[in-house]
Each structure stands twice: as C-alpha cells, then as structure tokens.
C-alpha angles and dihedrals in degrees: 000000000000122000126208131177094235139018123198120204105202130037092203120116091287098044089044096054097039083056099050102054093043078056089046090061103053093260114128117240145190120206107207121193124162080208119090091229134035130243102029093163091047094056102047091040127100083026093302089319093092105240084221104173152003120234087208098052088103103036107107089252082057094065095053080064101079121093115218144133078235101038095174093055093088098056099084096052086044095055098044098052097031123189079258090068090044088053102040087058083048091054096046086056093049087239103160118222143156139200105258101189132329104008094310109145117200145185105261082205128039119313090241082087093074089053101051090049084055095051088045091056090044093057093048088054089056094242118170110228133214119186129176084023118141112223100227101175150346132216149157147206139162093289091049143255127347109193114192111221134188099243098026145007105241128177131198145192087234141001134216121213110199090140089142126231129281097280117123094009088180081074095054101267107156141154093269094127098041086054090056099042091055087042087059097044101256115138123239132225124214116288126210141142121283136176084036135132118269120228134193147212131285098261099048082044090059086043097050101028092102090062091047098134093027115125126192137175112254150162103232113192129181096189108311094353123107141173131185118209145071131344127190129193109226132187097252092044125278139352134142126122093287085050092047089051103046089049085079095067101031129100138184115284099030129110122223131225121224127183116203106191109047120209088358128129092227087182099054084041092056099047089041088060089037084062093039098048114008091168105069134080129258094253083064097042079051097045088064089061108036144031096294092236080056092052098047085041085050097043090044091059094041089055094194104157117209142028126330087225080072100046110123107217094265083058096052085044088063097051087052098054101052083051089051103027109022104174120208136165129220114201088203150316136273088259122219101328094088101009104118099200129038111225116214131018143127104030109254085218082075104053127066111247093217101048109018084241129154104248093220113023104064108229103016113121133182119201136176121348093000093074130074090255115098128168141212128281100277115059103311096111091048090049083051091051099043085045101046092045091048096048083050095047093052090056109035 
C-alpha cells in the first residue's frame, strides 16, 4: 500500500494549487481526480479564455465580494496569496492577457493555457498524479488517512478536500466534499446555486418570450444590493452577468428591481420626448429609449391608452418608474446545471482561517468551492481557490 504525505481529492484550480505548495515543500503528494483531465472548470471558463483572477480581490471593496456566513473567514488566505502572485506565475509562463472590465483578467489565447501551466508546476513538484480514478471510500485512524481508490488503496499523513460544489454536474461535480466533511463531524451550511441564470413562471414566459436574446444595460438590485452590467432575456427568463450576480443574493419569493436606464434622468428624458413628439403613444416614447420589443413589452404593462401630449404629470411619473424600477419575480434558477458556483458548504466555523484546516480532526483540509466562501462573477471564485489550496499547501 503507498504512502504519501499528502493526498489531494480534486485536481480543479483549488486541488492543483494546494498540490502543488505541499510539493514545493518537499512533501510527496498524490493528485486524485475522478476526470480524465484536470481543470475542467479553468478551460471552459471566461468563454473558453479562462477569466483567472480579479485585480480587486484584495482592495478593500474586494473583500466586501465574498459570500459567507462568516464573510470575513476568506481575508487571511487572500492576503496572503494576492492576484499579484497569480500574475506574476502567468507572466513567468508568457501567457498574454488583459483586463476586460472591472478588474476581470483573462487568457488572450485559449484557457488551456492555465492548465498546462499548472501541469507544468505539478510535475516540477514532483506530484504524483491519478487521473480517471474513482474515489471508493475515506478513513482515518491514529496513524492517519486510508483513501480507497479504484485502481489502489493509498494512505496519507493529510488530505486535502478541494472536490468542488454541485454546480455543472454534466462535468462530475458531486457531493463528494460535503459527504467528507459530515463523515468527519464538520457542519454544513446551506448549499444552493449561485451565479446562475434566474426563470419564471409560465405566465411572465408567455409575456417576455418575444425579447428572448435581447441584452440591455442595466442596473439589477435584490434590497441594497446593486449591480451594474448586462442583462439578456432568455427564453426561460433572465440571465446575463447583473443577473448572475444578483442570483447570489436572491430567494425565492423576492422581486427583483431592474433600471434600465442607468445614470439617466428617465424623467427629464421622457418630458423632454413628450415635448418633441406629443402625438405619439407611450410604446414609441419608449421606443427612443429601449430595445423596441422592451418597450412594446413596457408600454403593454403600463396599459396607458392615448397620446403622451396629453400625460398629466402622475402619468408621466409611471412611465418613469417601470424604466427605473422595473420589479420583477423569478420563481427560480436554472439550479446547478448552469450555476457556476455553489454557494454554501463546509462551515467555515470548522475550518481554521490561516491554514484551510479542519479545528477538530488533525490533517483534514477544505479548500475552493467546497467551502462556505463564494465570490462574485469575475475571478473572484478562481483567486479563492488559488488562495485556499495554497494556505493549505503550505501547511499539509
């Protein structure tokens, strides 16, 4: 039966990284994946560029971007392995990249890039490497853990979980993590789908279906959260990255606010076209403004009959308020199909801040999606997961 000193579950950003620090450090590692590649995640995200990291993780507003129960528990991993060391391994590779919007740094050629850098790094660590292996079973006794593979019965000094949420299960996600973590007595907090796209019910489907493909700038909101960017109509309700992001913050039950005309004085803009053109209906006032199906759909809802020469200012007032608070009500998301994060997991009251270890059981480590800490749409989630694996690399 081998022996290593550490043994990594997961060969996504988080388990790679992880892997590669405890190898770093002369310790000897297996990297264990029931995929037959690694990185799944890396090479379809950004669109195939790879979106890797976020130049704001670390600003003091980036810290306010990380989801928890404990949103505080992330910022001493994050401050120890900052976006600068990320970049700074890219650059040593020549990979090219720019900043797209917002602080978002992606691939200019494929993302395949990231994980052949990451391959590279493994093998220079000296990380054994299982691909295609099914992970049967874990234990542990005094002397440490026994994992039960398909192909061979391996134990370790300490293991590393970094097995990833529920989201895209068509790629292998599993529970896998969230199993472990009860087996070994660490609480759970409640898991569901986030950055994920938002549907409706069957009557406001029938009523948007015409603007399915239709995008629009917009300012999204769920109480005193905001986010400014685009929004698409889908046909089965809204996605687009200010949807994605909102999702995170949405339940069931809630509305939603959307403005469509962001840092506009939609009031002045309307009275200003009432002037310009008083014999026209509201659908074509607010055809000047929006996407000409949105504005049918707009003046449709608003259902005010005759012509805008003849609006009284609480008229005008209505038409105001669906172009800058717009409420709508998903009924739910698409789930985990196309969620790319899981939001939730291990409790973070569990797990030690500095290292990513479990409090109470020596040598257990969670690392990336598995753990109750998600980030914004960006490369927030892919920074947590390069800073988690390598605070628990450093001490496997």
């Amino acid at each position: 039966m081998a022996h290593y000193d550490v043994i990594v579950l997961g060969a996504g950003a988080a388990g790679m990284m992880a892997a590669i620090e405890a190898g770093k450090r002369g310790r000897t590692v297996m990297l264990v994946d029931h995929a037959t590649h690694v990185g799944d995640k890396i090479r379809i995200s950004g669109g195939g560029r790879c979106n890797f990291t976020n130049i704001n993780a670390t600003t003091d507003k980036g810290r306010d971007r990380f989801l928890s129960e404990n949103p505080r528990f992330a910022l001493s991993a994050l401050s120890r392995y900052t976006p600068e060391n990320f970049i700074a391994l890219v650059q040593r590779y020549g990979i090219a990249f720019h900043e797209k919007t917002l602080g978002q740094l992606f691939c200019d050629g494929p993302a395949t890039q990231i994980n052949t850098m990451l391959l590279s790094e493994l093998r220079q660590a000296n990380v054994v490497l299982s691909l295609g292996t099914i992970i049967e079973s874990v234990s542990r006794d005094v002397e440490g853990f026994a994992v039960e593979l398909s192909n061979a019965s391996i134990t370790s000094d300490s293991l590393i979980v970094a097995t990833g949420g529920k989201s895209i299960p068509k790629m292998g996600a599993t529970g896998l993590g969230y199993q472990l973590a009860t087996q070994f007595g660490l609480r759970l907090t409640e898991t569901r789908p986030a950055l994920v796209p938002l549907t409706f019910e069957t009557g406001a489907l029938e009523k948007l279906k015409n603007l399915s493909g239709i995008a629009a700038d917009a300012i999204v909101s769920h109480g005193k959260t905001s986010f400014e960017e685009a929004l698409l109509f889908t046909h089965r309700g809204l996605s687009g990255p200010a949807i994605l992001q909102i999702s995170s913050y949405w339940r069931e039950g809630d509305s939603i606010s959307v403005d469509l005309l962001p840092h506009e004085d939609a009031g002045e803009a309307i009275r200003a076209l009432r002037k310009a053109t008083p014999k026209v209906q509201v659908q074509t006032v607010l055809g000047a403004l929006l996407p000409k199906k949105l504005a049918q759909l707009l003046g449709e809802e608003l259902d005010l009959p005759g012509m805008v020469g003849d609006f009284s200012d609480k008229k005008l007032a209505e038409v105001e308020s669906i172009l800058k608070s717009w409420t709508l009500k998903p009924v739910g998301s698409e789930g985990y199909r196309t969620a790319e994060v899981t939001l939730g997991g291990v409790d973070t009251r569990d797990l030690d801040a500095k290292t990513l270890g479990a409090r109470n059981v020596p040598g257990l480590f969670f690392v990336g999606e598995v753990v109750d800490v998600t980030g914004w749409l960006g490369g927030y989630n892919f920074q947590w997961a390069w800073a988690s694996g390598w605070a628990a690399g450093q001490a496997a």
